[in-house]
N, CA, C and O atoms as a Tripos MOL2 file, in Angstrom:
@<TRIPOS>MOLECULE
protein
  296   295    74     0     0
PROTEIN
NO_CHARGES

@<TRIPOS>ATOM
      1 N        -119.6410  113.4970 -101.2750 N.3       1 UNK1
      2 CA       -119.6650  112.0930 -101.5920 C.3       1 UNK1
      3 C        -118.3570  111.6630 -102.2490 C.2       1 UNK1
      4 O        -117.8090  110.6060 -101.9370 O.2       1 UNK1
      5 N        -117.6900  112.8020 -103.4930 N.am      2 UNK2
      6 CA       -116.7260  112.2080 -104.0390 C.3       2 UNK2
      7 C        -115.1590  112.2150 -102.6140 C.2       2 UNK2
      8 O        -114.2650  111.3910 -102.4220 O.2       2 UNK2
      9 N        -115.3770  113.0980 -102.1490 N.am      3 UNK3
     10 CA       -114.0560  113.0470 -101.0080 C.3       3 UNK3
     11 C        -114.6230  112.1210 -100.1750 C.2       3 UNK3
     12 O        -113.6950  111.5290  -99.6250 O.2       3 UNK3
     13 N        -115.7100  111.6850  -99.7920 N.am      4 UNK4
     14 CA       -115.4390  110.7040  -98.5140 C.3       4 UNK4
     15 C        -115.4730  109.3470  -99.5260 C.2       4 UNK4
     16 O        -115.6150  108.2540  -98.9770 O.2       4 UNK4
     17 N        -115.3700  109.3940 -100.6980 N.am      5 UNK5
     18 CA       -115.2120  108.3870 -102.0290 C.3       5 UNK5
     19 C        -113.5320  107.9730 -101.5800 C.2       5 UNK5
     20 O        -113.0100  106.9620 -101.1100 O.2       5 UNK5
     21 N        -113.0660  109.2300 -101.9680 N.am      6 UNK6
     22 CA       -111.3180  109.3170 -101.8480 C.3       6 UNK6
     23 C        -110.9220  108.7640 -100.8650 C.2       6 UNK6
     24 O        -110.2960  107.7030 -100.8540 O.2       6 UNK6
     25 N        -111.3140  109.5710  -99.7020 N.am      7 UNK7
     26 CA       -110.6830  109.0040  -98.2790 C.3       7 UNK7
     27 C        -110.4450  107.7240  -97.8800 C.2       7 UNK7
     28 O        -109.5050  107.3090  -97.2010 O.2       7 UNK7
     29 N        -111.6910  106.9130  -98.5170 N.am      8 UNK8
     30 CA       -112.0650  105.4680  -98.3640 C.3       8 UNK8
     31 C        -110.5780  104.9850  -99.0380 C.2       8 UNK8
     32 O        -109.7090  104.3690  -98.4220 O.2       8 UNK8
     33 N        -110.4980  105.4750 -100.6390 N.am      9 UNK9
     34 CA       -109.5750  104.4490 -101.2640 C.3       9 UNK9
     35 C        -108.5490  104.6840 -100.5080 C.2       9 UNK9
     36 O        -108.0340  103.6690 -100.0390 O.2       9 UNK9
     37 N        -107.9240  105.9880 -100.1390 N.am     10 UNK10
     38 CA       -106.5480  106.3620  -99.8250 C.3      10 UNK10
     39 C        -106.3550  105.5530  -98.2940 C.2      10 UNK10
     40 O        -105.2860  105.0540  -97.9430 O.2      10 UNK10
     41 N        -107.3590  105.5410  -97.6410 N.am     11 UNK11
     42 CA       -107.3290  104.5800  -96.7930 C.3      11 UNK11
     43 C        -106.7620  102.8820  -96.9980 C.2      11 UNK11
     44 O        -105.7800  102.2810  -96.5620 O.2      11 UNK11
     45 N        -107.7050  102.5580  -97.7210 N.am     12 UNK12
     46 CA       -107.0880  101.0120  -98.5540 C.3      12 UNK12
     47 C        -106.1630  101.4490  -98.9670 C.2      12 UNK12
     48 O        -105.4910  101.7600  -97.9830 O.2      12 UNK12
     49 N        -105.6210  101.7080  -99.8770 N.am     13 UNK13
     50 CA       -104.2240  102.1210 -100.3580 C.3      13 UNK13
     51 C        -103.4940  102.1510  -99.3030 C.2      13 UNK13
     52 O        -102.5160  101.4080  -99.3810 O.2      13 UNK13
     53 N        -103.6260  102.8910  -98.0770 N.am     14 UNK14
     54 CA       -102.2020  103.1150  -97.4110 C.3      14 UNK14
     55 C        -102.0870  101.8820  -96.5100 C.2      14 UNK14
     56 O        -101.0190  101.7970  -95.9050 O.2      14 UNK14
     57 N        -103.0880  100.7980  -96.2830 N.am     15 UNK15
     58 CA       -103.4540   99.7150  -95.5970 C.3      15 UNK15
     59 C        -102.9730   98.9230  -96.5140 C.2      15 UNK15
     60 O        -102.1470   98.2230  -95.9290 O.2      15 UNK15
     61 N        -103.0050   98.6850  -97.4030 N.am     16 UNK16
     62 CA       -102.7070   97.5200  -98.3230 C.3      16 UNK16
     63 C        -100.9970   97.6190  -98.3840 C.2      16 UNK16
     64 O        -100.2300   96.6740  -98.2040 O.2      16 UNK16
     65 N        -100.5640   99.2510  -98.7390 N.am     17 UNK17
     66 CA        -98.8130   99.4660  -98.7500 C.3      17 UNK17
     67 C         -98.4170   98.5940  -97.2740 C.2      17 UNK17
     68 O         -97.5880   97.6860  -97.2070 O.2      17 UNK17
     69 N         -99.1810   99.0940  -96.2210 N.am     18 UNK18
     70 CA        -98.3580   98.6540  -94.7190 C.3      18 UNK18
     71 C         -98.3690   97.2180  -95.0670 C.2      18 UNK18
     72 O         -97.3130   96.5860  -95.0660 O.2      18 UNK18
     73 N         -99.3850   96.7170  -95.3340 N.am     19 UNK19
     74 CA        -99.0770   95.0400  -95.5940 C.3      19 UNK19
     75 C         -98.5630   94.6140  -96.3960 C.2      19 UNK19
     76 O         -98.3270   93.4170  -96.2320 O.2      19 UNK19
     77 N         -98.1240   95.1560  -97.5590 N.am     20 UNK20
     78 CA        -97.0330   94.8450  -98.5850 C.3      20 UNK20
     79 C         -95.9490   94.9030  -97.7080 C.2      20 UNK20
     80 O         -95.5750   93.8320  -97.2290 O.2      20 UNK20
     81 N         -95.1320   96.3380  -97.2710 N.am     21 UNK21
     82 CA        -94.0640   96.4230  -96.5720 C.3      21 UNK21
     83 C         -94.0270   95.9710  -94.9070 C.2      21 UNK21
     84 O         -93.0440   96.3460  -94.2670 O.2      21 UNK21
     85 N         -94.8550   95.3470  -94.3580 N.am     22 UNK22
     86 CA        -94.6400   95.2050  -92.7970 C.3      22 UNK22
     87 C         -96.1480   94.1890  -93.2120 C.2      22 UNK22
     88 O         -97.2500   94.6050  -93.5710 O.2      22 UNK22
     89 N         -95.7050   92.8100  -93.0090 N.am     23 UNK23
     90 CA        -96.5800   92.0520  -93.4120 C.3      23 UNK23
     91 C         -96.9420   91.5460  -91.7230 C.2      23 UNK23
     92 O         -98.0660   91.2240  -91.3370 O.2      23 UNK23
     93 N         -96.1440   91.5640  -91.1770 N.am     24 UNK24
     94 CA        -96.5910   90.9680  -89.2590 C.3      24 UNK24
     95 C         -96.9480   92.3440  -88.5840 C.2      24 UNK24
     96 O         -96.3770   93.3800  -88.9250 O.2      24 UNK24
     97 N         -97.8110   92.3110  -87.7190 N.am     25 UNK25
     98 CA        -97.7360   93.2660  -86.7030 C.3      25 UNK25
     99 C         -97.9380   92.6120  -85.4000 C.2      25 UNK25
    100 O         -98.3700   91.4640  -85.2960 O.2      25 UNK25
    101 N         -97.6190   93.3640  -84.4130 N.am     26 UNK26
    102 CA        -97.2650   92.8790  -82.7580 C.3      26 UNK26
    103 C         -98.6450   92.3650  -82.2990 C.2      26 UNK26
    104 O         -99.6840   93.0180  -82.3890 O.2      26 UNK26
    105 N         -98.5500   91.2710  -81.8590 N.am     27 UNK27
    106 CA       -100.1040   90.9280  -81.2200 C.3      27 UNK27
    107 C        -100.2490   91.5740  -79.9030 C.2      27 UNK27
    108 O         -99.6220   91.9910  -78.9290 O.2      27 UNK27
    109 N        -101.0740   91.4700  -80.2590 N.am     28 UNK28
    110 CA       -102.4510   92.4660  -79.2460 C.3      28 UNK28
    111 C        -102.7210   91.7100  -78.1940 C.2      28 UNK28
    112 O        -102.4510   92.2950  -77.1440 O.2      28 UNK28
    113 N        -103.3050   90.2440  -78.0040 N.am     29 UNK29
    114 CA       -103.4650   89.7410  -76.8710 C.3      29 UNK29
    115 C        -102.5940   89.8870  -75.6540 C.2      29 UNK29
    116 O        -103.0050   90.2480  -74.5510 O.2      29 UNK29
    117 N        -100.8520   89.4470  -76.0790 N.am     30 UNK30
    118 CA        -99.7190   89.6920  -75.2570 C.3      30 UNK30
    119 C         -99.2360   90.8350  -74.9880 C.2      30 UNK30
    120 O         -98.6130   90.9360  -73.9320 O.2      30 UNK30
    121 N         -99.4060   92.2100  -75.9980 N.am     31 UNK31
    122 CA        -99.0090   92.9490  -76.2740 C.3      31 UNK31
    123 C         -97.3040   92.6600  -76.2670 C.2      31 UNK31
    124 O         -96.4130   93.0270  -75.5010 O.2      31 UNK31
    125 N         -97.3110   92.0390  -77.1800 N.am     32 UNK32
    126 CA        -95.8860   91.6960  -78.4660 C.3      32 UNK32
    127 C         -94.9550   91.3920  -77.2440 C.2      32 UNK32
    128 O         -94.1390   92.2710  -76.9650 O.2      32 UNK32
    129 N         -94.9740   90.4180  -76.5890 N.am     33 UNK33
    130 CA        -94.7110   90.0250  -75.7530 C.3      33 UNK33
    131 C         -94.2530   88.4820  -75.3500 C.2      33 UNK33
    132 O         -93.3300   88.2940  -74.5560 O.2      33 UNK33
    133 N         -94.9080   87.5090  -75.9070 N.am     34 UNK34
    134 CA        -94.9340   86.3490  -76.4690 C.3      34 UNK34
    135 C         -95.5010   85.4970  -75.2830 C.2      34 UNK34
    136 O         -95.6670   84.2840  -75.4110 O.2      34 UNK34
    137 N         -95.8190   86.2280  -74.0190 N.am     35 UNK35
    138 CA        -96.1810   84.8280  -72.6310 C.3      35 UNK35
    139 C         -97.3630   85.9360  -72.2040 C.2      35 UNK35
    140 O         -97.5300   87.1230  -72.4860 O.2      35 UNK35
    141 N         -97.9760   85.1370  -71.5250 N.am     36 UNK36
    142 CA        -99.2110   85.5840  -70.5760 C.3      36 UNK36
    143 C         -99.4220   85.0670  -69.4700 C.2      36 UNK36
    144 O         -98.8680   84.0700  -69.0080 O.2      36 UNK36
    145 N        -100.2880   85.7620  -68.9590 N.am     37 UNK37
    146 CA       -100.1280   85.5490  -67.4350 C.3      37 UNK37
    147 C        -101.1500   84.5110  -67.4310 C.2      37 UNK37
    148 O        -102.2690   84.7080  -67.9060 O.2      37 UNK37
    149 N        -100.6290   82.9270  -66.6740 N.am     38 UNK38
    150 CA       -101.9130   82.4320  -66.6450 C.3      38 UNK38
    151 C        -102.4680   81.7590  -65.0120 C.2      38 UNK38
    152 O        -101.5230   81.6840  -64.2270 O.2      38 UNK38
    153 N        -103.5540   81.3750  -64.5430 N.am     39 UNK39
    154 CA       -103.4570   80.8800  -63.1630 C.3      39 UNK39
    155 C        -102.3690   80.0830  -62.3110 C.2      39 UNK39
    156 O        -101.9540   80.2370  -61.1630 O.2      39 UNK39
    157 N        -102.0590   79.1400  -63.3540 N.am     40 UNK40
    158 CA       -100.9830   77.9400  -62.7590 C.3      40 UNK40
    159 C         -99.3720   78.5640  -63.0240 C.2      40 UNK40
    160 O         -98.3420   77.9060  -62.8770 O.2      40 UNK40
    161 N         -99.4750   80.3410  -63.5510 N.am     41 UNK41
    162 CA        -97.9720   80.5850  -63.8950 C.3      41 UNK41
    163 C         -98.1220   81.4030  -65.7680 C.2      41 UNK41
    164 O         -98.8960   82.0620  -66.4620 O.2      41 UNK41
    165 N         -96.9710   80.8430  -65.7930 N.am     42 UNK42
    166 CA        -96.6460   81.6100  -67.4160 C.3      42 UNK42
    167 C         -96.7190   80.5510  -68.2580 C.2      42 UNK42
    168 O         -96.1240   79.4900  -68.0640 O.2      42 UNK42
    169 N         -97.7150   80.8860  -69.5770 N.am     43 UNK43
    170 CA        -97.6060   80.2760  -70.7300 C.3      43 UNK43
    171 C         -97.4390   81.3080  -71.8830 C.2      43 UNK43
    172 O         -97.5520   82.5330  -71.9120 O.2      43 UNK43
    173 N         -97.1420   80.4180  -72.7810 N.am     44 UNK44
    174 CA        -96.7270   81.1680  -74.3250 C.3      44 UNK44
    175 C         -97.9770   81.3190  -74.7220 C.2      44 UNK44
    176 O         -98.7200   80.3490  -74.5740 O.2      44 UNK44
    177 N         -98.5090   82.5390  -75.3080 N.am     45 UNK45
    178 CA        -99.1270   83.1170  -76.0690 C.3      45 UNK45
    179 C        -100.0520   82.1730  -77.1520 C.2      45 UNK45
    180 O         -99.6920   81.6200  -78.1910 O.2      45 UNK45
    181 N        -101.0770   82.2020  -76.6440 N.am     46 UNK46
    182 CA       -102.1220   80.9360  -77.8660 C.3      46 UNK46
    183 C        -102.1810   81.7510  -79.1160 C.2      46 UNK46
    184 O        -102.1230   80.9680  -80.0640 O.2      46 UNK46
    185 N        -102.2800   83.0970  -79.5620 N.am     47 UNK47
    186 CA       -102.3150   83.4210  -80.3150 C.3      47 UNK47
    187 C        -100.9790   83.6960  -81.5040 C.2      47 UNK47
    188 O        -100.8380   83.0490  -82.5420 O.2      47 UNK47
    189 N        -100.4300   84.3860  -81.2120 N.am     48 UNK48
    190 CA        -98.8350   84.4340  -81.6060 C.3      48 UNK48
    191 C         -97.9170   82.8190  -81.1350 C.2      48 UNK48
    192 O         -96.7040   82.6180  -81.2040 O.2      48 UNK48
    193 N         -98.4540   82.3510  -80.9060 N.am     49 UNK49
    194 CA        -97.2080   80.9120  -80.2760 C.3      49 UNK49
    195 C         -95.9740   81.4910  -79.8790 C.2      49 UNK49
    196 O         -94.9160   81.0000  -80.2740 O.2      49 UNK49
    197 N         -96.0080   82.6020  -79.0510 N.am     50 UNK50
    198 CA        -94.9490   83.1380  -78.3810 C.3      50 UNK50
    199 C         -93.4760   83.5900  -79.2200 C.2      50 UNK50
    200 O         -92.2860   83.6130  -78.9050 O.2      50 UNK50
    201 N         -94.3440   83.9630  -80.5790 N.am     51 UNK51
    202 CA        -93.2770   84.3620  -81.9560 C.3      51 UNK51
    203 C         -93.5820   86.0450  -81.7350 C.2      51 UNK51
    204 O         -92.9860   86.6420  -82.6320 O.2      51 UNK51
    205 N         -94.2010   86.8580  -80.9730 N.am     52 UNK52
    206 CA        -94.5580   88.0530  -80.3320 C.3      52 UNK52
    207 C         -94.9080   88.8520  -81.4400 C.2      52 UNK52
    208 O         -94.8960   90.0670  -81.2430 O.2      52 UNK52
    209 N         -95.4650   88.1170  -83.4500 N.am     53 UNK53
    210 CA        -96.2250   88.8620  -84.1950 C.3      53 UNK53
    211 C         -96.7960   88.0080  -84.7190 C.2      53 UNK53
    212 O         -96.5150   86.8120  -84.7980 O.2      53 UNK53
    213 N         -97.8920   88.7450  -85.2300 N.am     54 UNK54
    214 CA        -98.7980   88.1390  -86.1070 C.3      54 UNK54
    215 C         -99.2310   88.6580  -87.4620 C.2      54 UNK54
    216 O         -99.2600   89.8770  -87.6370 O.2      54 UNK54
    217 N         -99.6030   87.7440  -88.5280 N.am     55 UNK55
    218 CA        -99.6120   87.9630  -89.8350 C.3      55 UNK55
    219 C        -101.1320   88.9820  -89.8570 C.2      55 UNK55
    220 O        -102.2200   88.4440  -89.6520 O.2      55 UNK55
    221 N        -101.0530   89.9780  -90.0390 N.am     56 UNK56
    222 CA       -101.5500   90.9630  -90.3790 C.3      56 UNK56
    223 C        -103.0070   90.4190  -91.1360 C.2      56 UNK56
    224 O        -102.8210   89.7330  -92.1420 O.2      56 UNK56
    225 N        -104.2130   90.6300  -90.7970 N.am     57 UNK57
    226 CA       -105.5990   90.7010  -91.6250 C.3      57 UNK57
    227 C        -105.4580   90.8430  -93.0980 C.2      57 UNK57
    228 O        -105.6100   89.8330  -93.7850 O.2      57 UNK57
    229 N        -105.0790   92.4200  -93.8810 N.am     58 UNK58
    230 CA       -105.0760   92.4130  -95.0760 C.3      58 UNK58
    231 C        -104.1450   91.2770  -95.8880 C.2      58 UNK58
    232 O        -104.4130   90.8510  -97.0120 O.2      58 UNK58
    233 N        -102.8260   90.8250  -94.9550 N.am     59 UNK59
    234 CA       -101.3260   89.9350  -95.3160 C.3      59 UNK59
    235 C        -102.3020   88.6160  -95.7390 C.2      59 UNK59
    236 O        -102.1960   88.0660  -96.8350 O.2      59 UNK59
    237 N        -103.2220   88.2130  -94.7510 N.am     60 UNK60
    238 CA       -103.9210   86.9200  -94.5900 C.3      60 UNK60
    239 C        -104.7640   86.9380  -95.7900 C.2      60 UNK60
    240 O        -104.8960   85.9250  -96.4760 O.2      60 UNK60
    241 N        -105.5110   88.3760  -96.1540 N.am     61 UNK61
    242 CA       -106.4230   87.9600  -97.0960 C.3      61 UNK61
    243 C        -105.8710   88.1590  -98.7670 C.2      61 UNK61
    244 O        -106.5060   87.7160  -99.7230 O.2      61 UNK61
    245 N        -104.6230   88.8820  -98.8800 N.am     62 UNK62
    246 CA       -103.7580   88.7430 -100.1550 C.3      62 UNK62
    247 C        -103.0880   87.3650 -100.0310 C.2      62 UNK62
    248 O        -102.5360   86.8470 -101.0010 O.2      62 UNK62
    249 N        -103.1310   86.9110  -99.0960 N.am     63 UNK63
    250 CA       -102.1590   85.6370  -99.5020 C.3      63 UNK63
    251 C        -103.2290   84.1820  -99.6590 C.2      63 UNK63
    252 O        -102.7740   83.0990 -100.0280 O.2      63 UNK63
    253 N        -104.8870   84.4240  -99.2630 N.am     64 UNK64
    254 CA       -105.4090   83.4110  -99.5320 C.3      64 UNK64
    255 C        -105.9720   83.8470 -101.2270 C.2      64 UNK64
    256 O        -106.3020   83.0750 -102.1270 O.2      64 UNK64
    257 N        -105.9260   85.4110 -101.2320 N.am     65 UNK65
    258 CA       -106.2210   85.4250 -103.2930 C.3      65 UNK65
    259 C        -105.2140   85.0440 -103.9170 C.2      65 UNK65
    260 O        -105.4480   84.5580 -105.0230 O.2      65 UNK65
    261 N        -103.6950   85.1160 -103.4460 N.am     66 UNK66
    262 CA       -103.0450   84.5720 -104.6190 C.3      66 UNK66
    263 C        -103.1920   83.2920 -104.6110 C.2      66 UNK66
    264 O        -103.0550   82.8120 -105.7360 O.2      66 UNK66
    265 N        -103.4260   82.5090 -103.7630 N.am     67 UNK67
    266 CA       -103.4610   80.7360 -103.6120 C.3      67 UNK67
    267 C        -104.4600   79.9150 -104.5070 C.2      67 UNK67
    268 O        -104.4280   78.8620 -105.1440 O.2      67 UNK67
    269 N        -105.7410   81.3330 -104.1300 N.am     68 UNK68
    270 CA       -107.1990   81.0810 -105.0220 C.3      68 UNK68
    271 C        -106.9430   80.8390 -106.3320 C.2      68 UNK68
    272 O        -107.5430   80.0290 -107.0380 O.2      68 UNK68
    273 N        -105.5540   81.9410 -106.8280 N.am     69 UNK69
    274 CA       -105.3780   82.3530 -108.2210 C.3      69 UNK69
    275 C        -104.9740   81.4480 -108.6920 C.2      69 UNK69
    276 O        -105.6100   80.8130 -109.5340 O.2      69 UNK69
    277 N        -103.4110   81.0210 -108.1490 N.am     70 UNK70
    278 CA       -102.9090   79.9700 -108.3510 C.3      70 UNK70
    279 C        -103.4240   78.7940 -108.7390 C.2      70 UNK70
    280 O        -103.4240   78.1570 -109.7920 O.2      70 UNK70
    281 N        -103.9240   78.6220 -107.5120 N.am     71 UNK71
    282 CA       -105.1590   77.3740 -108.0070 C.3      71 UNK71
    283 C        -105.7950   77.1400 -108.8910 C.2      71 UNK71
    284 O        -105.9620   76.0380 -109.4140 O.2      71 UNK71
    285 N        -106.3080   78.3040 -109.2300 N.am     72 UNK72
    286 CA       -106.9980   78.5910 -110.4060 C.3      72 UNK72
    287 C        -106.6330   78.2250 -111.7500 C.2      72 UNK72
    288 O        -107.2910   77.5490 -112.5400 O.2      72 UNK72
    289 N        -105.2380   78.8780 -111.9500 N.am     73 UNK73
    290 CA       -104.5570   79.0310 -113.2980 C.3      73 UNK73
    291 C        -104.0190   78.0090 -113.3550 C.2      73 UNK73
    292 O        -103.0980   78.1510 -114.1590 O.2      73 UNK73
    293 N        -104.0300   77.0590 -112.9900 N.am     74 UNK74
    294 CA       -102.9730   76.0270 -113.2810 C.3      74 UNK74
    295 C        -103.8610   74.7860 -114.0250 C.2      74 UNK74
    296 O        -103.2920   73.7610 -114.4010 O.2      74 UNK74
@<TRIPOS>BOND
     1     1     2 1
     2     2     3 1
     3     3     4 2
     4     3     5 am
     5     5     6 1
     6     6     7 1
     7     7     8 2
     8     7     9 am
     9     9    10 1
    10    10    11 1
    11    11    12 2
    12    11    13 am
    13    13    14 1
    14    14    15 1
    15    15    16 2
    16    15    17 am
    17    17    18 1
    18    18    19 1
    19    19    20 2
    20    19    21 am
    21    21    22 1
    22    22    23 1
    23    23    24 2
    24    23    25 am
    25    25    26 1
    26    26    27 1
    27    27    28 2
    28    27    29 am
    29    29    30 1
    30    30    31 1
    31    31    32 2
    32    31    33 am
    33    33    34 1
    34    34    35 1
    35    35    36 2
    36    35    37 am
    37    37    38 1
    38    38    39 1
    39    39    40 2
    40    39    41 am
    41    41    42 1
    42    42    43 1
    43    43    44 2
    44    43    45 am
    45    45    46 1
    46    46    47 1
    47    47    48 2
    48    47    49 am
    49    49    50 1
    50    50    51 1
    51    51    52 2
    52    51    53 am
    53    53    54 1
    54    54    55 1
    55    55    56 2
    56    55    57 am
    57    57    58 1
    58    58    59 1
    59    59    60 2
    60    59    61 am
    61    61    62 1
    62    62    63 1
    63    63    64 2
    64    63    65 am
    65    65    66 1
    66    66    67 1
    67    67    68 2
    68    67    69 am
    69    69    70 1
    70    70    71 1
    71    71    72 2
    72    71    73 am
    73    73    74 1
    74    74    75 1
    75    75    76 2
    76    75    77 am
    77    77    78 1
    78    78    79 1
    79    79    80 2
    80    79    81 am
    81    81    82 1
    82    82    83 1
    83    83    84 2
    84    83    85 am
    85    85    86 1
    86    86    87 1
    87    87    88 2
    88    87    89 am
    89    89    90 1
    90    90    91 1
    91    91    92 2
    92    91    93 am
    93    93    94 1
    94    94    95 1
    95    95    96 2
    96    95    97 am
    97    97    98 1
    98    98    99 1
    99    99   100 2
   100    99   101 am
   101   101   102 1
   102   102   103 1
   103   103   104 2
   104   103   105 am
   105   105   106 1
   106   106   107 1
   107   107   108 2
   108   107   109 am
   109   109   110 1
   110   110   111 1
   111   111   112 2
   112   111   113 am
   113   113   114 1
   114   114   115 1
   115   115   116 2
   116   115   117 am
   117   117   118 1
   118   118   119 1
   119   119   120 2
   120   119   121 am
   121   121   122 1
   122   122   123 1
   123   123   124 2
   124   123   125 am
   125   125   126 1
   126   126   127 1
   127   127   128 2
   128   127   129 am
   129   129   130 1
   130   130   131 1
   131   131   132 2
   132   131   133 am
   133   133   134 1
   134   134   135 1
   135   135   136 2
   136   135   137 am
   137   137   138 1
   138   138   139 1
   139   139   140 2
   140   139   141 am
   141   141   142 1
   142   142   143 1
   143   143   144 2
   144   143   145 am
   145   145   146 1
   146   146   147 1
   147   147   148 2
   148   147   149 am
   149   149   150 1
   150   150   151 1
   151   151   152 2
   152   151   153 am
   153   153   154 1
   154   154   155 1
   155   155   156 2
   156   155   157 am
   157   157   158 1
   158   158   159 1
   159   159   160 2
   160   159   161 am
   161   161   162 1
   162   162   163 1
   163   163   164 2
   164   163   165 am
   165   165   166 1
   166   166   167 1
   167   167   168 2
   168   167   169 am
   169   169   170 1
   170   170   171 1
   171   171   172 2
   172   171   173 am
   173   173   174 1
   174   174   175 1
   175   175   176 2
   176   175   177 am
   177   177   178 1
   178   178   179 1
   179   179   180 2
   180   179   181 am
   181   181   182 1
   182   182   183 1
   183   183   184 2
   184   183   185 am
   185   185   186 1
   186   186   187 1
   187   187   188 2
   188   187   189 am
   189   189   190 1
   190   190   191 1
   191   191   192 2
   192   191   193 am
   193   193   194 1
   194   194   195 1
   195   195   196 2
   196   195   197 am
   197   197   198 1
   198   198   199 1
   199   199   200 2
   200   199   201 am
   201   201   202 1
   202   202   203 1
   203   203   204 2
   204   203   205 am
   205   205   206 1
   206   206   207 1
   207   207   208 2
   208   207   209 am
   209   209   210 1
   210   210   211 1
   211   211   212 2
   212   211   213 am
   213   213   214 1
   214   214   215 1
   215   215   216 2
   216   215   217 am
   217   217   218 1
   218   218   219 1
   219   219   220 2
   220   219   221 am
   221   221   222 1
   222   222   223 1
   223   223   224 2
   224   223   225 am
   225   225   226 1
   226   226   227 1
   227   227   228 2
   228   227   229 am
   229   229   230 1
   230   230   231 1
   231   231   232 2
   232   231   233 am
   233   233   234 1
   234   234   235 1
   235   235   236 2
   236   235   237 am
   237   237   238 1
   238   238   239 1
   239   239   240 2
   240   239   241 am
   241   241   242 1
   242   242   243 1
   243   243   244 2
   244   243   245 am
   245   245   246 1
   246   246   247 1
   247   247   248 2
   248   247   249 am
   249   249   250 1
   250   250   251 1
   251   251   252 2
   252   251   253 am
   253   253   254 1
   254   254   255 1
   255   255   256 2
   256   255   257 am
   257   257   258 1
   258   258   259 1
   259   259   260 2
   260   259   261 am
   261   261   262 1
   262   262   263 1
   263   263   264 2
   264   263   265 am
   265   265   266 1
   266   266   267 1
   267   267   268 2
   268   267   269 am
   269   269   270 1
   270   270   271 1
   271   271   272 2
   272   271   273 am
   273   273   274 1
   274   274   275 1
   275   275   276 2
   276   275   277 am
   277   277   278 1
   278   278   279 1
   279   279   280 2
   280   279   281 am
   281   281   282 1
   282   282   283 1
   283   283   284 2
   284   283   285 am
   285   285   286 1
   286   286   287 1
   287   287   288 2
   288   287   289 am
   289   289   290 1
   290   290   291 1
   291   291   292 2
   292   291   293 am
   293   293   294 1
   294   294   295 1
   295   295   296 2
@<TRIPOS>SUBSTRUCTURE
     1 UNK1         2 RESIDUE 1 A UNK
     2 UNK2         6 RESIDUE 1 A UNK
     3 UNK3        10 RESIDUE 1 A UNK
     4 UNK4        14 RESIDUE 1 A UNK
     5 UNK5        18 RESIDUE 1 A UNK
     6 UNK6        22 RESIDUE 1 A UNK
     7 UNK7        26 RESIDUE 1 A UNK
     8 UNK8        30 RESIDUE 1 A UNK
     9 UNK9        34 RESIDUE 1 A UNK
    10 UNK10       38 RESIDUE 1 A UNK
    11 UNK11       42 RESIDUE 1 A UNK
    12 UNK12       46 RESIDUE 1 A UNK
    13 UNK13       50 RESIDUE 1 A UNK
    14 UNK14       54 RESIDUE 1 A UNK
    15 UNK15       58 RESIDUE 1 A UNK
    16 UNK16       62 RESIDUE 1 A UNK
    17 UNK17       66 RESIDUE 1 A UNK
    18 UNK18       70 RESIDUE 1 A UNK
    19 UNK19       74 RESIDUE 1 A UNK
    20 UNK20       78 RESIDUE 1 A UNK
    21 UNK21       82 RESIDUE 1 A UNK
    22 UNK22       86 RESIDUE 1 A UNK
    23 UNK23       90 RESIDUE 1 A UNK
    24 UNK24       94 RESIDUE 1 A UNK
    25 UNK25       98 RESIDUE 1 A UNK
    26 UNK26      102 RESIDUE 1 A UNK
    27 UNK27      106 RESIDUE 1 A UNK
    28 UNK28      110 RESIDUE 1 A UNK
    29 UNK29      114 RESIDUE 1 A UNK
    30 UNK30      118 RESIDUE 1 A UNK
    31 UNK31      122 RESIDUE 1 A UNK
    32 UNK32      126 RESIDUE 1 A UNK
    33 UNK33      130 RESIDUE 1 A UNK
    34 UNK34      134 RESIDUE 1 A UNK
    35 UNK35      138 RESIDUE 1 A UNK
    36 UNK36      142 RESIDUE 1 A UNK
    37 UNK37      146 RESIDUE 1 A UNK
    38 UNK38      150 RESIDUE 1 A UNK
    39 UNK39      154 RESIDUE 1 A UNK
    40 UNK40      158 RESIDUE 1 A UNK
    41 UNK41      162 RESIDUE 1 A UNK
    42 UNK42      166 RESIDUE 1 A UNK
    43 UNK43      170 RESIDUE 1 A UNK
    44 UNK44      174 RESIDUE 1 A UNK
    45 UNK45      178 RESIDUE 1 A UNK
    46 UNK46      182 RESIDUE 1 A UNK
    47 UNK47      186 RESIDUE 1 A UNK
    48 UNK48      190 RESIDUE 1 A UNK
    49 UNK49      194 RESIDUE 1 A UNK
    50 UNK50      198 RESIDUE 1 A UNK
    51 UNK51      202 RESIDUE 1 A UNK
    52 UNK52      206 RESIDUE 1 A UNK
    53 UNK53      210 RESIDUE 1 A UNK
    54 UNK54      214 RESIDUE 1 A UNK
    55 UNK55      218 RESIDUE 1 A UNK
    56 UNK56      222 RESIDUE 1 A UNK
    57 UNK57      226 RESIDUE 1 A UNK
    58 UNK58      230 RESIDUE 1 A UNK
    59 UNK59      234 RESIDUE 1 A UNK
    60 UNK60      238 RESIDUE 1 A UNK
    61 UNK61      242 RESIDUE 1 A UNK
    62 UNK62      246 RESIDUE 1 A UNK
    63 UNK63      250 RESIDUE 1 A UNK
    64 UNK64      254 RESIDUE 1 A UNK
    65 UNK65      258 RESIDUE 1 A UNK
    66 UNK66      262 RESIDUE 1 A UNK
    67 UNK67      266 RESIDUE 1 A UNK
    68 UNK68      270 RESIDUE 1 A UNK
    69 UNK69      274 RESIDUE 1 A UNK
    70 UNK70      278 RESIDUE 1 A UNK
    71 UNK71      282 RESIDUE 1 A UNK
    72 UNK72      286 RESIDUE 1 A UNK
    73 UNK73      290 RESIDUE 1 A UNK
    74 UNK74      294 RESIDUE 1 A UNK
């Protein structure tokens, strides 16, 4: 129980570092690519807006707690 305790944090931990240091990662829909294939031809990427990354899950949810905080403290 206590190691699959550990694993968990060291997991978060090393997830939380990647989004400190590498806050975008390559989208997935285009595969980091920025256009897709569409019937009438090529369009830019609905997800990425054809910027070929995207702000990372954990990036998204540290940056709506500091806003919360912010908000907060003021």
């Amino acid at each position: 129980m206590v190691l699959a305790s550990l694993a968990i944090l060291l997991t978060l931990a090393g997830y939380a570092t990647l989004c400190a240091i590498s806050p975008f990662g390559a989208c997935r829909k285009c595969d980091a690519t920025g256009i897709r294939q569409a019937r009438k031809g090529i369009k830019l990427c609905r997800r990425c807006h054809g910027q070929r990354y995207r702000l990372r899950a954990g990036r998204r949810l540290l940056n709506a707690s500091r806003t919360v905080h912010r908000d907060g403290t003021r």
